[in-house]
N, C-alpha and C positions, 0 to 999 in steps of 0.2 A: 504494500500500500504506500510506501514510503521512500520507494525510491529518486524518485523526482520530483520534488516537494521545491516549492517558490518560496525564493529568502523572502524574509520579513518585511513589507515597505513601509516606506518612508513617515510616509500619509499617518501614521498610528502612533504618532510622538502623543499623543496625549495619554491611551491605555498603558504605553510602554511605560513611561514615566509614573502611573499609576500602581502598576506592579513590583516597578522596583522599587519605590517607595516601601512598597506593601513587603519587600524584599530584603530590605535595610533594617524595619518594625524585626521579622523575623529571626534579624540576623543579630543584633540586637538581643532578644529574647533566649535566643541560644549560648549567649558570652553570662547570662542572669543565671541562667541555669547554671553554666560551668564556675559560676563567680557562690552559685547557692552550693556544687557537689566540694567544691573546695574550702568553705567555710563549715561545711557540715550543719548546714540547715536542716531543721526539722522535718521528715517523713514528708509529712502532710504538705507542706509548703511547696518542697518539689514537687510534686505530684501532681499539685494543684499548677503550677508552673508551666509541667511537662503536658498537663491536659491544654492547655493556651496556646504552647507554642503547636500544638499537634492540631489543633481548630486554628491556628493564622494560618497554616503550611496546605490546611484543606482549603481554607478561604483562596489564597494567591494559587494555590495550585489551581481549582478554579477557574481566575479569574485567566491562568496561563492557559488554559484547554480552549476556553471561549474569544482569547484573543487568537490563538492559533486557530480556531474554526474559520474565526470571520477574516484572516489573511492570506492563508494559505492551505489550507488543509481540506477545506470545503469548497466543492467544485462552483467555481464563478457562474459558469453554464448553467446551473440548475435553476429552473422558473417552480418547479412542479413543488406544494408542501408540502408534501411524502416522502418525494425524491432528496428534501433539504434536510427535512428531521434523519432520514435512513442515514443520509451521508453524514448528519453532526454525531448522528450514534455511533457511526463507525469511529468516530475520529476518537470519541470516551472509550471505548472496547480496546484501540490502538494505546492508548493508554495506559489501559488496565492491564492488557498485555506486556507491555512495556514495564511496568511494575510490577509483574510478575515473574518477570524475568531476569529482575537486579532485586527479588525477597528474598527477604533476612534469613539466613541461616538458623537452624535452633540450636540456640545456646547451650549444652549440656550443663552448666550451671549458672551461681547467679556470680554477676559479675561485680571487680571489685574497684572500689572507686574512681583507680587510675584507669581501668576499662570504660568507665563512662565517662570520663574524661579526652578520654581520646577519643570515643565515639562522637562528643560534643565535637571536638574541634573538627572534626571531618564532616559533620552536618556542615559545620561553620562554612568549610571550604567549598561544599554541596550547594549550598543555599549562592553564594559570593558566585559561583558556573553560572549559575541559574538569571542570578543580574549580568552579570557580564555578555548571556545571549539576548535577554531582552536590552542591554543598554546598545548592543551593537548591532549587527546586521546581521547578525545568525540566526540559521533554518529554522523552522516550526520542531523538525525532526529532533534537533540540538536541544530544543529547551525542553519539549514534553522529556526528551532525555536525562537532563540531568534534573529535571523536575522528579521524575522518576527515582531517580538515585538518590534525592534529599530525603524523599518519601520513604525509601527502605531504612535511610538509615536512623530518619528519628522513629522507625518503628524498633529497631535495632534498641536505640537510646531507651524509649518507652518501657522494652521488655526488660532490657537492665538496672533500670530504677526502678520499676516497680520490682524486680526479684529481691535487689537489694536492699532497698527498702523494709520487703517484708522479711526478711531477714534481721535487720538492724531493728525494726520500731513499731512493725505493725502488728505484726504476731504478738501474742501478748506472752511471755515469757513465762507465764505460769501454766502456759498450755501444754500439759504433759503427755497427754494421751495422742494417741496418733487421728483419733476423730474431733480432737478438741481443737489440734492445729489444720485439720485439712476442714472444720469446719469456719474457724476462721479466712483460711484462703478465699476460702470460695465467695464467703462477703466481703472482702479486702478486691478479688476477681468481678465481681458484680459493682461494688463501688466505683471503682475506676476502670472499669471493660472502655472509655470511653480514651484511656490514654493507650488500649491495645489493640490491635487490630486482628 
């Protein structure tokens, strides 16, 4: 679907500048995080944190899917509303694909501080791709791509503070039995399902 895909034009200096804004906000939010895993902020706080920056990353991811529809992605030719909706669906499915094929590895354990710390900085570096194709003239292809690769990796970030997390502060340390800790997961897994994907 994707092999000849039309650089980004010119004409869209107003979304472009909107996104990256929206890109900077994000990016931003990610050095908060790595500023809260390094000061050893409270459970709760990160979490609450990590749920924000995972809702700004859906918001601008978004707003980057429907700026690539309406520039390149979605056939100009098309009059018909069937034919426009089918082709914008494709363009979300090319997506989804796309992020399904830079998904997070499963962790075999929970990881440890300096692990989400590095995984921050490499969002960091994810997110910074991601403006640099919207600031410049790069393909639709380039940005749902490293859009894609932001998205695996704060799901990556997600799963590791929340394991560690529950590890350190959520489990409540008097839970001794093996159904008293897997029944707290599962409401600690239910609370926050919204920072995991």
């Amino acid at each position: 679907m994707a092999e000849n895909l039309a650089p980004i034009t010119v004409d869209d200096d107003t979304e472009r500048k909107r996104i990256v804004n929206r890109l900077r906000r994000l990016e931003g939010q990610v050095r908060g995080l790595q500023s809260m895993i390094d000061s050893d902020k409270e459970c709760e706080a990160v979490l609450t944190q990590v749920m924000a920056a995972r809702s700004a990353l859906n918001q601008v991811g978004m707003h980057v899917i429907g700026h690539a529809m309406k520039t390149c992605l979605v056939d100009e030719t098309l009059t018909d509303r069937d034919a426009i909706i089918s082709s914008a669906f494709g363009v979300y499915l090319h997506y989804r694909e796309l992020s399904a094929a830079t998904g997070a590895s499963p962790n075999a354990g929970v990881a440890s501080p300096a692990e989400v710390l590095a995984l921050l900085r490499r969002l960091e570096v994810e997110v910074s791709a991601v403006q640099q194709v919207m600031s410049g003239a790069g393909d639709c292809e380039s940005a749902l791509r490293e859009l894609s690769a932001a998205t695996s990796t704060l799901n990556d970030v997600s799963l590791a503070i929340l394991g560690n997390a529950m590890q350190r502060c959520l489990i409540d340390e008097s839970a001794s039995s093996r159904e008293d800790v897997i029944d707290q997961a599962i409401q600690i897994f239910l609370r926050y399902s919204s920072c995991v994907r």
